[in-house]
ROZA-897853 format. One record per residue (C-alpha): y, z, x; residue number from 1. Coordinates in nm, 2 decimals. Example, Ala and Ser with C-alpha at 12.3 -4.5 7.8 and 13.67 -1.06 7.14 Angstrom:
2
ATOM       py       pz       px    nr
ATOM    -0.45     0.78     1.23     1
ATOM    -0.11     0.71     1.37     2
END
This chain:
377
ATOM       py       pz       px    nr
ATOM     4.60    -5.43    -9.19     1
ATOM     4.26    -5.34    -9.02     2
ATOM     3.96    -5.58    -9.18     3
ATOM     3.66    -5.27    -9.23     4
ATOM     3.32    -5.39    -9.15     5
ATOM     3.06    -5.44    -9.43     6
ATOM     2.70    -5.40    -9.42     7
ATOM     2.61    -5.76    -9.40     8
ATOM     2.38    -5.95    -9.17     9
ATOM     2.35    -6.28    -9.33    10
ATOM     2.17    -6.27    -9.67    11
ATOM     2.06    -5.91    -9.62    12
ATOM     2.30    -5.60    -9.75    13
ATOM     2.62    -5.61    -9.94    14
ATOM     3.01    -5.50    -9.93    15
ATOM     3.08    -5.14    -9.99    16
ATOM     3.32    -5.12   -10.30    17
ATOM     3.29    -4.72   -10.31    18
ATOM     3.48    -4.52   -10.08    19
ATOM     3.51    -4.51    -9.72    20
ATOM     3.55    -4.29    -9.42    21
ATOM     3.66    -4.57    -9.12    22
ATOM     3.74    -4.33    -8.86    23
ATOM     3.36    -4.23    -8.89    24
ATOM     3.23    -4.63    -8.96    25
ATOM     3.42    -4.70    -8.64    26
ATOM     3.24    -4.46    -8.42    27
ATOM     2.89    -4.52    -8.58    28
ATOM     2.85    -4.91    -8.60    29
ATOM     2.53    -4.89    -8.54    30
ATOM     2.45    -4.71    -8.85    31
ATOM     2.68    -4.88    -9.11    32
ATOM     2.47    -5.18    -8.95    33
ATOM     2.17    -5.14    -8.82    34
ATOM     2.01    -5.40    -8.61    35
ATOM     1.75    -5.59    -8.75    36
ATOM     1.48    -5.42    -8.55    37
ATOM     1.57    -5.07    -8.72    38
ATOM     1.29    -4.95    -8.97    39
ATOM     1.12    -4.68    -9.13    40
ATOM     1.24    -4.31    -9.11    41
ATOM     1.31    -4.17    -8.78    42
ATOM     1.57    -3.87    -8.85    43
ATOM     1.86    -3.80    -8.73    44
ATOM     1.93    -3.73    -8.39    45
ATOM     2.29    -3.71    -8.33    46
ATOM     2.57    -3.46    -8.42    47
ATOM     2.92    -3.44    -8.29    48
ATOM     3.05    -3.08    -8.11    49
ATOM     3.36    -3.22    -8.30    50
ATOM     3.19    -3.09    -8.66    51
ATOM     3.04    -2.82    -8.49    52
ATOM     3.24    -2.46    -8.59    53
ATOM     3.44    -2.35    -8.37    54
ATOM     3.46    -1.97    -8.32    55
ATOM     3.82    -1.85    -8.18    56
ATOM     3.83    -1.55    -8.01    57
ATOM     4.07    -1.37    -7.77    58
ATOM     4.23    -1.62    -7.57    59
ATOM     3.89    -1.88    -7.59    60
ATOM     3.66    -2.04    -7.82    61
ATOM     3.28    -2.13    -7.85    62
ATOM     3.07    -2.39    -8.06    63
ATOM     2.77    -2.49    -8.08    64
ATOM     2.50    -2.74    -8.18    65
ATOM     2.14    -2.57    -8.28    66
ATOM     1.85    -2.68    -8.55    67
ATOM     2.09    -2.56    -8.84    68
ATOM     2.33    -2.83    -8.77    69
ATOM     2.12    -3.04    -8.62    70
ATOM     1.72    -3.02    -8.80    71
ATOM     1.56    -3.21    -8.50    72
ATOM     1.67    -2.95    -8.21    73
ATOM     1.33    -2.84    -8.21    74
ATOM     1.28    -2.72    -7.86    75
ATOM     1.65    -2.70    -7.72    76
ATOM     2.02    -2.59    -7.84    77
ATOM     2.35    -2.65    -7.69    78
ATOM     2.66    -2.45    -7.67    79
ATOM     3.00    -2.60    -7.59    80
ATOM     3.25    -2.26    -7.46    81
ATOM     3.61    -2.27    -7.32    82
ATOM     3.78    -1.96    -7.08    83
ATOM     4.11    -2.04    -6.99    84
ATOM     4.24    -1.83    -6.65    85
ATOM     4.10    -1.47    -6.65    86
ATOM     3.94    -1.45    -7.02    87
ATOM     3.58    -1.34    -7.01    88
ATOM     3.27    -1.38    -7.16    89
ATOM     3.17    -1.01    -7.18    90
ATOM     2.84    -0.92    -7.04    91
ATOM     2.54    -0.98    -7.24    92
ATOM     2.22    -1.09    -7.18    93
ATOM     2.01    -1.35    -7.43    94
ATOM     1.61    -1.37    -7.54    95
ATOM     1.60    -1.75    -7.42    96
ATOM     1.68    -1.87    -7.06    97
ATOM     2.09    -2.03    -7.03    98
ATOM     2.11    -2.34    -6.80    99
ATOM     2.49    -2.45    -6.76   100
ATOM     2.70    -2.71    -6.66   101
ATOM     3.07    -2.68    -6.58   102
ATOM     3.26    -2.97    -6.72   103
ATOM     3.61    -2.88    -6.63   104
ATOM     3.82    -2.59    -6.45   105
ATOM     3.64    -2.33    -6.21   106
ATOM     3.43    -2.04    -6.34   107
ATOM     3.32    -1.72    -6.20   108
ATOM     2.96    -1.65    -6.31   109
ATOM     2.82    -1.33    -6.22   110
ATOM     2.47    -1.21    -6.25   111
ATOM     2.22    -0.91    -6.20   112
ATOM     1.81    -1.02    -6.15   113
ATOM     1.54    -0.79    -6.21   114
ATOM     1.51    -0.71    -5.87   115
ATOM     1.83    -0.57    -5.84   116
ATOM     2.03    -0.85    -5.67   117
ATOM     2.37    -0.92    -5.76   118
ATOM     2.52    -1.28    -5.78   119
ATOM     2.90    -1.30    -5.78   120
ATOM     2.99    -1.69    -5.74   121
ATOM     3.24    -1.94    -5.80   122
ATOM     3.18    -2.24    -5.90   123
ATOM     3.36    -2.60    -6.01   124
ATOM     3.30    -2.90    -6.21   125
ATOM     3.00    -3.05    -6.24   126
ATOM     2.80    -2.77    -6.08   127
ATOM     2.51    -2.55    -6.25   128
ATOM     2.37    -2.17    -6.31   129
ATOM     2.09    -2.06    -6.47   130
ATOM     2.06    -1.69    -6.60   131
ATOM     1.65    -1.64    -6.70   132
ATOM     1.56    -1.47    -7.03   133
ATOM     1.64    -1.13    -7.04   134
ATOM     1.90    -1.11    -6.72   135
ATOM     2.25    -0.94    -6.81   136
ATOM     2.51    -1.19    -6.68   137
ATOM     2.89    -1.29    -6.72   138
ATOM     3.15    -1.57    -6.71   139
ATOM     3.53    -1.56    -6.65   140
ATOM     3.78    -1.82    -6.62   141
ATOM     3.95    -1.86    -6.26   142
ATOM     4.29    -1.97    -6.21   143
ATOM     4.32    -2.34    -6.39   144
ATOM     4.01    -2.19    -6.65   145
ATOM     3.72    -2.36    -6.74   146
ATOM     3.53    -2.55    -6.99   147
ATOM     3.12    -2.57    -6.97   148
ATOM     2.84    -2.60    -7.17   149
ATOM     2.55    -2.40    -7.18   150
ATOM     2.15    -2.49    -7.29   151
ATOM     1.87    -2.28    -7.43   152
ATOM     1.54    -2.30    -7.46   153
ATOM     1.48    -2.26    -7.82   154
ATOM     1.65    -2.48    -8.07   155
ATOM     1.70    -2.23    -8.35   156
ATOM     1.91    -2.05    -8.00   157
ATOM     2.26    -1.90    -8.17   158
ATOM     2.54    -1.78    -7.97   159
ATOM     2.63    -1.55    -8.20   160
ATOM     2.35    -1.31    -8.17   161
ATOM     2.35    -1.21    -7.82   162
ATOM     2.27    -0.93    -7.66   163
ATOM     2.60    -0.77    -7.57   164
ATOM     2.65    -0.47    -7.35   165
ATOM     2.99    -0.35    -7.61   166
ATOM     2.73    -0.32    -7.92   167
ATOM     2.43    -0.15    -7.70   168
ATOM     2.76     0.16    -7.60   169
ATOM     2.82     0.10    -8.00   170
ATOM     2.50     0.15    -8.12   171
ATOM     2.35     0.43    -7.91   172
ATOM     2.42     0.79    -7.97   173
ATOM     2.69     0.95    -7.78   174
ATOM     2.45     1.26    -7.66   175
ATOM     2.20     0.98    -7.53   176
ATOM     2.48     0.79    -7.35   177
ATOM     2.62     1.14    -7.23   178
ATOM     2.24     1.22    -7.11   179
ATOM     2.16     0.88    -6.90   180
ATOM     2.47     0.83    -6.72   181
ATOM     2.50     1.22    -6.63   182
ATOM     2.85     1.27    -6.78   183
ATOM     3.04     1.46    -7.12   184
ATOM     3.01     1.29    -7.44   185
ATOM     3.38     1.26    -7.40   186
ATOM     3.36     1.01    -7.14   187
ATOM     3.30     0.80    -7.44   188
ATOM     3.57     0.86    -7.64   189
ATOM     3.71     0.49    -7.57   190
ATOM     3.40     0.25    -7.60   191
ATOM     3.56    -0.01    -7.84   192
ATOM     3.31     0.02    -8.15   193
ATOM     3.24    -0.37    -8.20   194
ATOM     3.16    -0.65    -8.00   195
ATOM     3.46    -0.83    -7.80   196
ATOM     3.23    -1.13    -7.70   197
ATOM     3.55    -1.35    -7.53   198
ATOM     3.85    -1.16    -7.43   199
ATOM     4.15    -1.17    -7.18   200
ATOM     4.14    -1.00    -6.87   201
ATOM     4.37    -1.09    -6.55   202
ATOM     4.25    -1.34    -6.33   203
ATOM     3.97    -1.20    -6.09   204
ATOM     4.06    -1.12    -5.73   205
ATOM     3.93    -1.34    -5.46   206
ATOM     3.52    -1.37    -5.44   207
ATOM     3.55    -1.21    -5.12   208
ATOM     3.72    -0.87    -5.24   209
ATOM     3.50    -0.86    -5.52   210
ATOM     3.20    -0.87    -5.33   211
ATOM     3.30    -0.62    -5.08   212
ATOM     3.45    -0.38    -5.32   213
ATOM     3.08    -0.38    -5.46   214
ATOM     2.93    -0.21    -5.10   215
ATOM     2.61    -0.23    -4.94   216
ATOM     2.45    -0.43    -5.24   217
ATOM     2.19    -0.70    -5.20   218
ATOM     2.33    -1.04    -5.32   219
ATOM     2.22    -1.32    -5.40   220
ATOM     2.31    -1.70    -5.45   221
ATOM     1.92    -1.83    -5.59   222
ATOM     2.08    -1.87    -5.98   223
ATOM     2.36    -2.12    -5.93   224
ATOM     2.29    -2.47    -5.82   225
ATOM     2.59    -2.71    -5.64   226
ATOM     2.49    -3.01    -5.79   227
ATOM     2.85    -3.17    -5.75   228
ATOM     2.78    -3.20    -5.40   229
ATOM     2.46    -3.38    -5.43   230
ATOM     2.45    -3.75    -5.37   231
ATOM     2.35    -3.95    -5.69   232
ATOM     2.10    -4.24    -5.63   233
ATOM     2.28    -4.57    -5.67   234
ATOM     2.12    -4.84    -5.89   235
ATOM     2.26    -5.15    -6.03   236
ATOM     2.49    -5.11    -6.32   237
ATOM     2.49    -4.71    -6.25   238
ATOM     2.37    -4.42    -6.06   239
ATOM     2.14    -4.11    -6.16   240
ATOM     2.07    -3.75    -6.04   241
ATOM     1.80    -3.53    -6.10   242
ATOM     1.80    -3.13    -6.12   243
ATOM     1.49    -2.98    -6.18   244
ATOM     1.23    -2.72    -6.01   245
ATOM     1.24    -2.88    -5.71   246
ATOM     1.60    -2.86    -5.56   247
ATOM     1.69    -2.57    -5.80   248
ATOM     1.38    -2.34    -5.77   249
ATOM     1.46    -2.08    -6.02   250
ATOM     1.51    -2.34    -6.29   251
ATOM     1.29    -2.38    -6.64   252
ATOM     1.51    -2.70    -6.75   253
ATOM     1.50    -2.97    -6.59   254
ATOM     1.84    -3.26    -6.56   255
ATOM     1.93    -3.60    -6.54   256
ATOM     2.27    -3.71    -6.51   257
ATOM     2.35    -4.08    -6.55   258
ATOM     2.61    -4.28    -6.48   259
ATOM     2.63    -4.59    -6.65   260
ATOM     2.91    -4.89    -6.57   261
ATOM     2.95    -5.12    -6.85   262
ATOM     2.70    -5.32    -6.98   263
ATOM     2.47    -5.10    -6.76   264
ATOM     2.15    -4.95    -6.94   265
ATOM     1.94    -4.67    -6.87   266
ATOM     1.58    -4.85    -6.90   267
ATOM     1.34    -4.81    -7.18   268
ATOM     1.14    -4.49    -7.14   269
ATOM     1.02    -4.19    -7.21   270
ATOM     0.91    -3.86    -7.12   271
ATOM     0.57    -3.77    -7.15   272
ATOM     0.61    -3.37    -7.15   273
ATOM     0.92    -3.23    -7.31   274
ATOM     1.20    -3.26    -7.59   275
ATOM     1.51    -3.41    -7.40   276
ATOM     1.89    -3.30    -7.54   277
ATOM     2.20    -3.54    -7.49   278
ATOM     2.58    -3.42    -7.42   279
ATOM     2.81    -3.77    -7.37   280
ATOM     3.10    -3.69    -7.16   281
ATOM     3.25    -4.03    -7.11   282
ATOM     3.24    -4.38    -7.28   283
ATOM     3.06    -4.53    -7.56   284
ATOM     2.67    -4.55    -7.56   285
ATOM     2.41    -4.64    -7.81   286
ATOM     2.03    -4.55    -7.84   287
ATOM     1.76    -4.66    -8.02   288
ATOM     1.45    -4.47    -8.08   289
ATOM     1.14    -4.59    -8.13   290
ATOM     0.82    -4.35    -8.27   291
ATOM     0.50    -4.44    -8.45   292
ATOM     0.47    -4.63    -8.68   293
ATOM     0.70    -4.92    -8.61   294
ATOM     0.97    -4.61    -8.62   295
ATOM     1.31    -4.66    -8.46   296
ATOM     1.65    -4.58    -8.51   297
ATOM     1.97    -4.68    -8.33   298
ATOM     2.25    -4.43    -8.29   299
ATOM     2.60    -4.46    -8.11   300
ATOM     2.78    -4.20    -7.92   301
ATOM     3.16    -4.09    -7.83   302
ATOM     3.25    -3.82    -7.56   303
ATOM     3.14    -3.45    -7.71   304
ATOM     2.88    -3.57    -7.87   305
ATOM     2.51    -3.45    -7.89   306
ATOM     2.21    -3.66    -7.89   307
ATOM     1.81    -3.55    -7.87   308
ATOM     1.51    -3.74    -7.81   309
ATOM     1.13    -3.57    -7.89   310
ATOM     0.89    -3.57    -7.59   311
ATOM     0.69    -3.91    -7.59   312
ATOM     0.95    -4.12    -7.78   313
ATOM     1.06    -4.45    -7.62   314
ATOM     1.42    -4.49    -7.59   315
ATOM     1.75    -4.65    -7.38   316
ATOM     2.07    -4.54    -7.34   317
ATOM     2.32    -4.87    -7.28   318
ATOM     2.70    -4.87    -7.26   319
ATOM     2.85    -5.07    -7.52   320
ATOM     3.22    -4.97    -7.42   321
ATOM     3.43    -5.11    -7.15   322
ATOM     3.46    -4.80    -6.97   323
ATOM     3.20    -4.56    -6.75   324
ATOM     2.94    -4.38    -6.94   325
ATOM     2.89    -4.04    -6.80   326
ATOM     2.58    -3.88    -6.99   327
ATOM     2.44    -3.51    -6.94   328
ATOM     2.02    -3.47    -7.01   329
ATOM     1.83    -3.17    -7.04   330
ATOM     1.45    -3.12    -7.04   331
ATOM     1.25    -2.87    -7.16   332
ATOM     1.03    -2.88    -6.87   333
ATOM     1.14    -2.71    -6.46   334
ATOM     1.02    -3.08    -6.33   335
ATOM     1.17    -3.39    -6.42   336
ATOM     0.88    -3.66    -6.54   337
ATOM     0.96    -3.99    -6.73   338
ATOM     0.75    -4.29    -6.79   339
ATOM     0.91    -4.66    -6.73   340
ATOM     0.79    -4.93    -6.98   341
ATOM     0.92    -5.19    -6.71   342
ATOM     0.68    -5.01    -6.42   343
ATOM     0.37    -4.96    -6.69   344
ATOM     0.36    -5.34    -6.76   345
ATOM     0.41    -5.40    -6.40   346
ATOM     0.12    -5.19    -6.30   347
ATOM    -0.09    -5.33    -6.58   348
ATOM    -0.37    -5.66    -6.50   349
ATOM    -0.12    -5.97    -6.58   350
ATOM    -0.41    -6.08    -6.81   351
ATOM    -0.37    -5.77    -7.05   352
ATOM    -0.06    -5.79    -7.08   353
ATOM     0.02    -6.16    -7.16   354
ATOM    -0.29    -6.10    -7.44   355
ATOM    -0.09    -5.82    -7.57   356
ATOM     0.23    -6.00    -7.58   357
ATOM     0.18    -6.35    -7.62   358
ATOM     0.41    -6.40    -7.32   359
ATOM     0.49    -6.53    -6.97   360
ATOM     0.68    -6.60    -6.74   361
ATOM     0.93    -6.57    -6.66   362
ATOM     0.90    -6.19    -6.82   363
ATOM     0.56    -6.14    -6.63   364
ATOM     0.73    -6.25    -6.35   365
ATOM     1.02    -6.00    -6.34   366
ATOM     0.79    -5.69    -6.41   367
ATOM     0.87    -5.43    -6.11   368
ATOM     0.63    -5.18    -5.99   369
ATOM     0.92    -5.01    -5.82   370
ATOM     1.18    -4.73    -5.98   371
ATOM     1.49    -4.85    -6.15   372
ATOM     1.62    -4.57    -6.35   373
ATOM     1.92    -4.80    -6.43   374
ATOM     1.96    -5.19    -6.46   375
ATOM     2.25    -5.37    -6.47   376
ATOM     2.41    -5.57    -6.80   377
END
């Protein structure tokens, strides 16, 4: 028989005699029992794509994690979308900017810019596209599929009301279709008179066919970003990798992947300039977050799950499992910028910052001046 937890910490809380959910108590420990340094009333800042809905469609699904699930996803959403081989998310086009990550399978993304450029591209795990605000793009599932997820730049973002090519046919009069395209009303006898938003279609030829059965277009490659075959910098206890403005030029979100061994922690931090959004792909982390006044909060995450930090708040991501911790961050900002409580210290007058602290050594003595994204357990 499995012994459940209580909330206990020597004279401080009390056995739960009420009902129980384990499965969730299990995944959460950190909430059922808080450490000690938890206080006040931070909100919360974690919720699971596993309680997100999950829309079916033709032969795929989509969920997604915005500021109705999830009140704090103030300045960034997340969308979680699967295409096995051949099924297509139909062309469409959104008010906010999509930055993607492919998790699984290989995708064909295709796009069309304002300056009339096309971009037909394949692309495999762990690489990126962005499609800017406003440019008519869409995704298909190659040969094995694909699974990604996508982020927007606006936390009350919903998939569900997208600008979709099937419902601007659907919603236009025929004589005003007839009159821009230069052909009989008839022509559109067979536009489907709803939305089909994911739907099956055979696999895609080869990019090569495709692109030359489009002729003597311009294309271009400047929206998708090969990030799977860009080194990450090691660090002991893990590894890191940063996407922003700088390597991928067209991009208004900035990323940090980290890669976390256990016991390895991603320092305490923060980022002085934008909302950051969480998606856990591996392992088993935990966070606590700290905010004025004597604010913080510990969470614990599972694979699929979404976390979010506010600009400014000071926070760690450790690995508390016995496996890797792969984590995927994405910043409302094109350029990356965080602020390392180890490196402040270290560039502040030893005097200061033994008054402050009523320490020293041999703390004072192991600040660092230098970057160390990641430190070992």
């Amino acid at each position: 028989m499995t012994i459940l937890k209580q909330p206990i910490v020597g004279t401080m809380g009390a056995d739960i005699v009420g009902p129980r959910n384990p499965q969730v108590e299990a995944q959460n420990p950190d909430i059922l029992i808080p450490p000690l340094t938890d206080h006040g009333g931070i909100p919360n800042l974690k919720f699971p794509f596993a309680m997100a809905h999950n829309r079916l469609e033709d032969g795929g699904w989509a969920r997604e994690v915005t500021q109705r699930e999830l009140g704090t996803l103030k300045e960034l959403a997340m969308v979680n979308m699967r295409l096995p081989p051949g099924v297509v998310r139909e062309l469409h086009w959104h008010k906010e900017a999509e930055w993607a990550y492919v998790l699984n399978g290989r995708v064909r993304f295709y796009l069309v810019d304002d300056q009339r450029q096309t971009l037909v591209e394949d692309l495999g795990p762990g690489d990126l596209w962005l499609a800017p605000a406003g440019f008519p793009h869409a995704i298909q599932g190659l040969e094995e599929g694909t699974e990604f997820v996508l982020v927007f730049n606006d936390g009350n973002f919903s998939e569900n009301q997208t600008l979709l090519v099937t419902e601007l046919f659907a919603h236009t009069p025929r004589d005003v279709l007839a009159k821009n395209f230069g052909v009989p009303v008839e022509a559109f006898d067979g536009i489907p008179a709803h939305e089909k938003y994911i739907f099956r279609q055979p696999v895609p030829p080869p990019l090569e066919d495709v692109r030359k059965a489009l002729g003597a277009v311009t294309f271009t490659d400047r929206y998708v970003f090969r990030a799977s075959q860009i080194a990450a910098t090691p660090f002991p206890g893990g590894a890191t990798k940063v996407v922003d403005s700088k390597s991928f030029a067209v991009t208004n979100l900035a990323a940090l992947f980290i890669d976390l061994e256990p016991g390895g922690m991603r320092e305490i931090h923060w980022h002085p300039d934008a909302d950051e959004i969480q998606y856990y792909i591996s392992g088993k982390a935990r966070m606590t977050v700290f905010d004025a006044v004597a604010n913080a909060r510990t969470f614990d995450f599972v694979p699929g799950d979404v976390g979010y930090v506010p600009k400014t708040l000071a926070h760690y991501i450790e690995n508390i499992g016995d496996e890797p911790v792969r984590v995927l961050n994405v910043f409302h900002t094109g350029e990356y910028k965080d602020v390392s409580l180890n490196n402040w210290l270290a560039l502040t007058p030893r005097h200061l910052v033994e008054g402050h602290l009523d320490v020293g050594d041999p703390l004072l003595s192991s600040l660092r001046a230098t970057r160390q994204a990641v430190v070992k357990g």
